[in-house]
C-alpha positions as CSV (number, residue, x, y, z in Angstrom):
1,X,0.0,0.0,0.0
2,X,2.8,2.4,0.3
3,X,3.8,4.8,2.9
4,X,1.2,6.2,4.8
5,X,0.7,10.0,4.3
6,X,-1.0,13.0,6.6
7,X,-3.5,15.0,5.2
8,X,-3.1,16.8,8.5
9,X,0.6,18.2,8.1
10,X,0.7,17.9,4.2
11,X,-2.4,20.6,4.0
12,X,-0.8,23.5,6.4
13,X,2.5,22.6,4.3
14,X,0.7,23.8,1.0
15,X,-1.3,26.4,2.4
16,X,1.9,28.0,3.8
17,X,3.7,27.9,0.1
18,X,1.2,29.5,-1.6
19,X,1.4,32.3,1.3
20,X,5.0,32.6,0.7
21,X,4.6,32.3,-3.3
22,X,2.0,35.4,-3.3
23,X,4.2,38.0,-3.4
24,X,6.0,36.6,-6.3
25,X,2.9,36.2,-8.1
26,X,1.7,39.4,-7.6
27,X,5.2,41.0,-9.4
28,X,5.1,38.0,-12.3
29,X,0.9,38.8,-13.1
30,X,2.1,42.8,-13.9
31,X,4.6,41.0,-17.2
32,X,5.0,37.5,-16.9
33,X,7.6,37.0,-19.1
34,X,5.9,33.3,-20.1
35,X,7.9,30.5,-21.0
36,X,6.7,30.4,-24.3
37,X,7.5,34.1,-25.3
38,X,4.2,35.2,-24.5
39,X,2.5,37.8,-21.8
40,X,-0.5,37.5,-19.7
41,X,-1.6,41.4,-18.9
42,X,-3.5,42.6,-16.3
43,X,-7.2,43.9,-17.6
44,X,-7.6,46.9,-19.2
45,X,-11.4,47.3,-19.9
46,X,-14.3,45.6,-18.0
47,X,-13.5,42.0,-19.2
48,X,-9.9,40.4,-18.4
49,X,-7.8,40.1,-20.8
50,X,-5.5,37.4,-22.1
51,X,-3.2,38.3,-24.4
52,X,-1.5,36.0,-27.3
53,X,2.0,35.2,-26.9
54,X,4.2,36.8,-30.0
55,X,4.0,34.7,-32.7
56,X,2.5,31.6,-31.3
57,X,-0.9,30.4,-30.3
58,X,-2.7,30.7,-27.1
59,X,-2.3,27.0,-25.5
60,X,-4.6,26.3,-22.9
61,X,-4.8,22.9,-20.4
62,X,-7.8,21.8,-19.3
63,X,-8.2,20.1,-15.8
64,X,-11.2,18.0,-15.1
65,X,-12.4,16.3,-12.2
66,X,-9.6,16.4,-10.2
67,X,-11.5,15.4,-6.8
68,X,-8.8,16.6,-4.2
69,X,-9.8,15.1,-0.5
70,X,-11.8,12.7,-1.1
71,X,-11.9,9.7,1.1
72,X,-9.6,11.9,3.3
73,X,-9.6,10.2,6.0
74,X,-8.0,7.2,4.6
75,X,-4.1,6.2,3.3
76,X,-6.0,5.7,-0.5
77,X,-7.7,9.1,-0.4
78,X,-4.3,11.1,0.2
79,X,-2.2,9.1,-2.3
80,X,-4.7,10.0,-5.2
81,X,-4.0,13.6,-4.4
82,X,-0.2,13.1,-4.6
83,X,-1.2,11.2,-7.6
84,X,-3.7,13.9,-9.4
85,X,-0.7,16.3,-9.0
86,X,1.9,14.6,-10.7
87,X,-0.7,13.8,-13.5
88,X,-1.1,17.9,-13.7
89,X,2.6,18.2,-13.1
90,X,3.4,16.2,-16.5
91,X,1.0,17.7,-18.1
92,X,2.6,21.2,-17.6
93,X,5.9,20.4,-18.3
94,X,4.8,18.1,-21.5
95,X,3.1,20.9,-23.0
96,X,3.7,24.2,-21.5
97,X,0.8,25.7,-21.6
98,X,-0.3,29.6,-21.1
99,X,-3.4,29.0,-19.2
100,X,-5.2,26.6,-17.3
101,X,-9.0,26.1,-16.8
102,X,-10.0,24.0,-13.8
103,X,-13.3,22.6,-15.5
104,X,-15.1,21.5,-11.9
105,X,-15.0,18.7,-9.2
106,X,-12.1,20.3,-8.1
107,X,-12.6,18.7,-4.7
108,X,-14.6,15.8,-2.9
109,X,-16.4,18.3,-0.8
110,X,-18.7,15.7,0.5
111,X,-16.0,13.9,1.6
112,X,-14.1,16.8,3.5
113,X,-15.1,16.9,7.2
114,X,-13.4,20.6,7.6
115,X,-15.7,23.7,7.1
116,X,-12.2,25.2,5.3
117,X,-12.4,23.1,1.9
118,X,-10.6,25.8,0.2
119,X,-7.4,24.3,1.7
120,X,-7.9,21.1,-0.6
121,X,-8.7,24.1,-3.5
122,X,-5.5,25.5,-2.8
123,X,-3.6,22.3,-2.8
124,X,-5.3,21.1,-6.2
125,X,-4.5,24.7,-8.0
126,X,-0.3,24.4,-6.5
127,X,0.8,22.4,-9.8
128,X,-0.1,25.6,-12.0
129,X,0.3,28.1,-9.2
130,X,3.7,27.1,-8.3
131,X,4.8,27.2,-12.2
132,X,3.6,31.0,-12.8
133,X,1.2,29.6,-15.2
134,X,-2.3,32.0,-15.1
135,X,-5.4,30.2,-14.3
136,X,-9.9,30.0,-14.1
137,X,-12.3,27.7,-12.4
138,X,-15.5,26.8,-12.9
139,X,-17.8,25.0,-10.1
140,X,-18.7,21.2,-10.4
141,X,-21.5,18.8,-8.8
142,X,-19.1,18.1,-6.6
143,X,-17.1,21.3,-5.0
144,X,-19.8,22.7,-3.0
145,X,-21.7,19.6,-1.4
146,X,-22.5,19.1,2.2
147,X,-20.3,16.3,4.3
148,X,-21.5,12.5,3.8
149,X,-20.8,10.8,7.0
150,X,-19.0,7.4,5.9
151,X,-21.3,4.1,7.7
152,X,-18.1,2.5,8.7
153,X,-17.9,5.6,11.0
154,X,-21.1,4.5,13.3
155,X,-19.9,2.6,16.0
156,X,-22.6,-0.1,18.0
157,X,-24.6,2.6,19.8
158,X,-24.9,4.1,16.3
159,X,-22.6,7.5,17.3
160,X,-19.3,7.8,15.2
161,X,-16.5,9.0,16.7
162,X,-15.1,12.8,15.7
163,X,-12.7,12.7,12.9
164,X,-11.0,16.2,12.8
165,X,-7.7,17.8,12.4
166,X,-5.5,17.0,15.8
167,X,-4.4,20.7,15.5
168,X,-8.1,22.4,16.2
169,X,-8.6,24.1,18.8
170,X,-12.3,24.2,19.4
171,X,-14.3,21.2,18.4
172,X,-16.8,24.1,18.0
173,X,-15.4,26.2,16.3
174,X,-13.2,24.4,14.1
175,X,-14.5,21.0,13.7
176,X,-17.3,21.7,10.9
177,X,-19.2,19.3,9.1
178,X,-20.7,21.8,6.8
179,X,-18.4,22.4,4.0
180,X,-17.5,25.5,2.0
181,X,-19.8,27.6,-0.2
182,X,-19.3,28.5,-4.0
183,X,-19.1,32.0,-3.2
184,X,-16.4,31.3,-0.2
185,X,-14.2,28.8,-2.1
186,X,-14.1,31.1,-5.2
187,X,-13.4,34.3,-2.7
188,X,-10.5,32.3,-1.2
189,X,-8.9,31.3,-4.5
190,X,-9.5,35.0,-5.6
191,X,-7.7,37.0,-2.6
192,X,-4.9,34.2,-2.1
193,X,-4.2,33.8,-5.4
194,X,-2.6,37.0,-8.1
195,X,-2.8,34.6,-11.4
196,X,-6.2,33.6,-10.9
197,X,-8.7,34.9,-13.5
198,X,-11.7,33.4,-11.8
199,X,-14.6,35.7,-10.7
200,X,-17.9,35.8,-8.9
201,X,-20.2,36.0,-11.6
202,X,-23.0,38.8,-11.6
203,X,-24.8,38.9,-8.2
204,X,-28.2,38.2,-9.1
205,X,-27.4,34.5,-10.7
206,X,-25.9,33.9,-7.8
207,X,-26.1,30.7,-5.8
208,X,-24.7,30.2,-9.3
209,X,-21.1,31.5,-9.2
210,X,-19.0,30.8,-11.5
211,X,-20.4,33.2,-14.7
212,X,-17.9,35.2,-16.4
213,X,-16.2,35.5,-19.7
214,X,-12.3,36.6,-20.5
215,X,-11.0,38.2,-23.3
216,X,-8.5,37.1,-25.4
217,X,-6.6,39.9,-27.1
218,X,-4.0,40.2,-29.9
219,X,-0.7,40.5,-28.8
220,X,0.1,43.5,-31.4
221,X,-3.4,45.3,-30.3
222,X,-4.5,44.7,-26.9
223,X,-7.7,45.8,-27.3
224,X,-8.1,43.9,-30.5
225,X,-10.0,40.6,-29.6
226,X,-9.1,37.3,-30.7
227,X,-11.9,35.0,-28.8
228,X,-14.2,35.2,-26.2
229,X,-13.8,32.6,-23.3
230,X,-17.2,32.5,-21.6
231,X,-17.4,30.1,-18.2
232,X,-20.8,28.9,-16.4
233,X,-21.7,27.0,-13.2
234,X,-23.9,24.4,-14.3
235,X,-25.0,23.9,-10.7
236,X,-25.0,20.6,-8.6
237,X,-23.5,20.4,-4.7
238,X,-25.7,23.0,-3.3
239,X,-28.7,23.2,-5.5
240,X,-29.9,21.7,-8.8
241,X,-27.5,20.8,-11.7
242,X,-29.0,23.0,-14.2
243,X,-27.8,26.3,-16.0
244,X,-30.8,28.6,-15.6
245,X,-32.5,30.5,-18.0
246,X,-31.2,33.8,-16.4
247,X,-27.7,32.7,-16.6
248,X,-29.0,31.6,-20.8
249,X,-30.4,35.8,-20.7
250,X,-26.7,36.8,-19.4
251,X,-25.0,35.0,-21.9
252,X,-27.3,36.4,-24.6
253,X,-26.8,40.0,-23.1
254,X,-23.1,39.9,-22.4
255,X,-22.2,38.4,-25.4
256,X,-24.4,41.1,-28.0
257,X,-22.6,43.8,-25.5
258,X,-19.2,42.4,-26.3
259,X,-19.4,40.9,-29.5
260,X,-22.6,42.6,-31.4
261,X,-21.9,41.5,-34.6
262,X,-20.4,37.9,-33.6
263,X,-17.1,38.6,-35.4
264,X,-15.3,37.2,-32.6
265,X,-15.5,33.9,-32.0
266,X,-16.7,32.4,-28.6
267,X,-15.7,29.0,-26.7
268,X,-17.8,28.1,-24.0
269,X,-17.2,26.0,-20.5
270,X,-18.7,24.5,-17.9
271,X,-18.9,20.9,-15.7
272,X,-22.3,19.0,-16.6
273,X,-22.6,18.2,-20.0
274,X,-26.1,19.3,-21.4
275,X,-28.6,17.6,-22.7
276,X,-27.6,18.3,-26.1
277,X,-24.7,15.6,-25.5
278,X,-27.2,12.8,-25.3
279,X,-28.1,13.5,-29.1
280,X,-24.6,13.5,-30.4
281,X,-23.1,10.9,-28.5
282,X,-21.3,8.0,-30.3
283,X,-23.2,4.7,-30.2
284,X,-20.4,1.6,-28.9
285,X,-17.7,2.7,-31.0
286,X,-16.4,6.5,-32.0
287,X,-16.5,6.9,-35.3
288,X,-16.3,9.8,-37.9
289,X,-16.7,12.7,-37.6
290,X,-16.7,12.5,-33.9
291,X,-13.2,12.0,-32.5
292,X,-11.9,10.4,-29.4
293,X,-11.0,7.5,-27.5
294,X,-12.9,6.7,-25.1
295,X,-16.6,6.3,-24.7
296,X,-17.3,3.9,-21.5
297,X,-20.8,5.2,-20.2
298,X,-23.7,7.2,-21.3
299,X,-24.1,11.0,-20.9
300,X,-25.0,12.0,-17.6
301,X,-26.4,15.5,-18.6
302,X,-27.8,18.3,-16.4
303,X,-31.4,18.1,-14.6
304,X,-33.0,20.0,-17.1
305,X,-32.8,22.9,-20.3
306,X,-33.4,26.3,-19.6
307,X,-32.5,27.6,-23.2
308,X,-29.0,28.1,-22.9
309,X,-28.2,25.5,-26.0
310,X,-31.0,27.2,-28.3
311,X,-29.1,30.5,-28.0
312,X,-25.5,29.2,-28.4
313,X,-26.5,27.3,-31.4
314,X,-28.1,30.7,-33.2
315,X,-24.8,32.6,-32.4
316,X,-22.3,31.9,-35.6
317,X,-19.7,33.0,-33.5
318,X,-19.8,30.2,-30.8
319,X,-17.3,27.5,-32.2
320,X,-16.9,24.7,-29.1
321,X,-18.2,24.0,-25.6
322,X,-16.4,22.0,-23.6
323,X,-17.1,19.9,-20.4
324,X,-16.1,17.5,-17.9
325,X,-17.9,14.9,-15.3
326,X,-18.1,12.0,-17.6
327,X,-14.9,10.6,-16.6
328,X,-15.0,7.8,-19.1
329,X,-15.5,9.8,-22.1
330,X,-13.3,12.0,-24.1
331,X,-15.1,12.5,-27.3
332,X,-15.8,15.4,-29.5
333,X,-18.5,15.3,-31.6
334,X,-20.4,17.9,-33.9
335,X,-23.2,19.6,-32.9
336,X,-25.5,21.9,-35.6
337,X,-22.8,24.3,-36.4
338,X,-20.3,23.8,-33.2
339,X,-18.5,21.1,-31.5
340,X,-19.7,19.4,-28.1
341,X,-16.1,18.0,-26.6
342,X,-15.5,16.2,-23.0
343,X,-12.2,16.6,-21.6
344,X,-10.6,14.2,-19.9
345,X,-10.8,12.8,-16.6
346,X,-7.3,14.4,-14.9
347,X,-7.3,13.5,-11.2
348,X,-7.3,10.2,-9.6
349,X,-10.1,10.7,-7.2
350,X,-13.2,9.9,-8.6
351,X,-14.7,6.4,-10.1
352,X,-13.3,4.9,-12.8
353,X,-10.0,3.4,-13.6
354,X,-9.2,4.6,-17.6
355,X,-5.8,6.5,-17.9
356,X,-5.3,10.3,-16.7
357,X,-4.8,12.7,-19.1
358,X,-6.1,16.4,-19.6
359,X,-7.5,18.2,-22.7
360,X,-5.8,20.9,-24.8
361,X,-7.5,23.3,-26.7
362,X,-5.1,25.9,-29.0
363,X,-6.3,29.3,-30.5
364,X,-4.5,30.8,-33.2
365,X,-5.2,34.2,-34.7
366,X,-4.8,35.1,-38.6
367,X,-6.8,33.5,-39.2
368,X,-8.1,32.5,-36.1
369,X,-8.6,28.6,-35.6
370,X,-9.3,26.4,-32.9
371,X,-7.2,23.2,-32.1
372,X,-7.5,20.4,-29.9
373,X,-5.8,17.1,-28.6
374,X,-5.5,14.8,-25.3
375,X,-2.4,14.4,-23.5
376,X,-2.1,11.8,-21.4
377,X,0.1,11.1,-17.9
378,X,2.4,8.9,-19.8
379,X,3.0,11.8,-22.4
380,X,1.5,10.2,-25.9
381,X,-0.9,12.3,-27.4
382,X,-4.1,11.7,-29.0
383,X,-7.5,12.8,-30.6
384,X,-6.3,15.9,-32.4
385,X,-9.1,17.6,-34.3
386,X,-9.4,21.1,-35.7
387,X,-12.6,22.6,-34.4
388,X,-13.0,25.6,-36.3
């Protein structure tokens, strides 16, 4: 089984780095010099911008399902952790990426028993953090949802003993079985974090939090956009797994605002596939013009439709959306005039046993296209499809 490892001291250990790391982060977000010649700015209008390395395309990794802390309170639970990060730590070095998008199920929140869940969040964003490597989040099912007491925990008389950190204080206090909101985890990655790009969302969709859209910008002509990166919550944890009809009328509103004439295209992404994957999704095999390599279990789509897929498809200038929460699919497949793609499942926490690997997705600009391909954890490559 290995050696056995402490979530207890290995969680203060990584909250303490990124502490030490923020001041760094806050100087390299001003001009990060990025690896691959290219500079990440600081917004200048309402919407943040990313702007396109010199003479290269935009290169963004895509990490799904990574499921930090769960089972935490056994030796499995904290080795898949270790393990998840090494997956995310190949990744970065195999590909060298500009951005990352954490695509939901960041963590196990129903398996955390401490109110402060951002401390798994923190620990599941130090791969990307700790490389200077800018980065956004959108919620999953799974990141927001209220502590499952395991049954092995009930003792005879039917009362389980109290499994929290040695260190607390007050069993009060400290020792919370309720979790972490949306709203709390994202305002903890925000403050304690200078290359985040993740935001709030407007107000009034809230309990839905993670709405927002970045801008990706020529790297000639800053205020030139190339593409429009719009994220959503698609709900789960806390309350349904839906994306509302008012987050469909923001989308609708934000993006005429923005992009009035739909010149600019738009890629889209969120955590629960919608309903709209059910009618494109390969049947046994994956076959042409779909592309991918896995496809081990049906399309477990959102609760409902609230008109968010009827207004993406009549905007020409919405080219992909991409999601995660299947872990055994990895497919792209067309859909009317854009592409419906699953990354692919990155952490090792989480059912299912297929090999880790993450999405890419690449923009280039004149002309402006839109590439994608799987890496996987033992660095082959597969699945590469132009998308627009």
């Amino acid at each position: 089984m290995g050696t056995k490892l402490s979530r207890v001291t290995f969680l203060p250990l990584a909250f303490i780095l990124s502490l030490t790391l923020l001041s760094r982060l806050v100087y390299a977000v001003g001009s990060l010099e990025h690896h691959r010649n290219g500079t990440i700015r600081l917004p200048v209008t309402a919407e943040r911008q990313l702007q396109m390395p010199a003479g290269a395309p935009l290169r963004i990794a895509l990490f799904a399902d990574l499921h930090f802390g769960e089972n935490a309170w056994t030796q499995w639970g904290p080795l898949q952790d270790v393990n998840s990060i090494k997956v995310m730590n190949k990744v970065l070095e195999d590909e060298t990426p500009d951005f990352v998008i954490y695509l939901g199920d960041v963590i196990t929140a129903n398996n955390i028993m401490i109110q402060n869940a951002s401390l798994y969040w923190d620990q599941a964003l130090s791969p990307t953090r700790n490389k200077g490597i800018p980065w956004a989040s959108v919620f999953g099912n799974h990141d927001d949802a209220y502590f499952e007491w395991p049954l092995e925990w009930f003792s005879a008389p039917g009362i389980p003993q109290i499994h929290c950190p040695p260190t607390t204080s007050s069993v009060e206090e400290e020792c919370s079985f309720k979790g972490t909101g949306r709203l709390e985890l994202m305002q903890n990655e925000i403050k304690h974090n200078a290359l985040s790009f993740s935001r709030n969302g407007p107000r009034d969709l809230w309990p839905s939090v993670s709405n927002y859209v970045l801008q990706v910008s020529s790297h000639d002509d800053p205020q030139s956009p190339v593409a429009f990166l719009f994220f959503f919550d698609s709900g789960g944890g806390s309350y349904p797994e839906v994306i509302s009809n008012r987050q469909a009328e923001w989308f609708r509103r934000k993006a005429e605002e923005i992009n009035p004439d739909s010149r600019v295209p738009e890629i889209v992404f969120w955590h629960i596939p919608s309903k709209a994957y059910n009618k494109v999704a390969p049947k046994f095999g994956i076959h042409k013009p779909c592309v991918g390599s896995i496809n081990k279990e049906r399309v477990a789509a959102q609760e409902d439709e609230f008109g968010i897929m009827d207004i993406l498809v009549k905007r020409t200038s919405v080219k992909a959306i991409f999601v995660g929460h299947n872990h055994g699919l990895d497919w792209c497949c067309p859909y009317k005039k854009l592409w419906l793609c699953y990354a692919r499942h990155t952490g090792y926490g989480g059912y299912g046993n297929w090999p880790r690997g993450a999405r890419i997705v690449e923009i280039s600009s004149n002309p402006f296209s839109l590439r994608s391909w799987i890496r996987m954890e033992d660095g082959h490559t597969h699945s590469e499809i132009i998308l627009s």
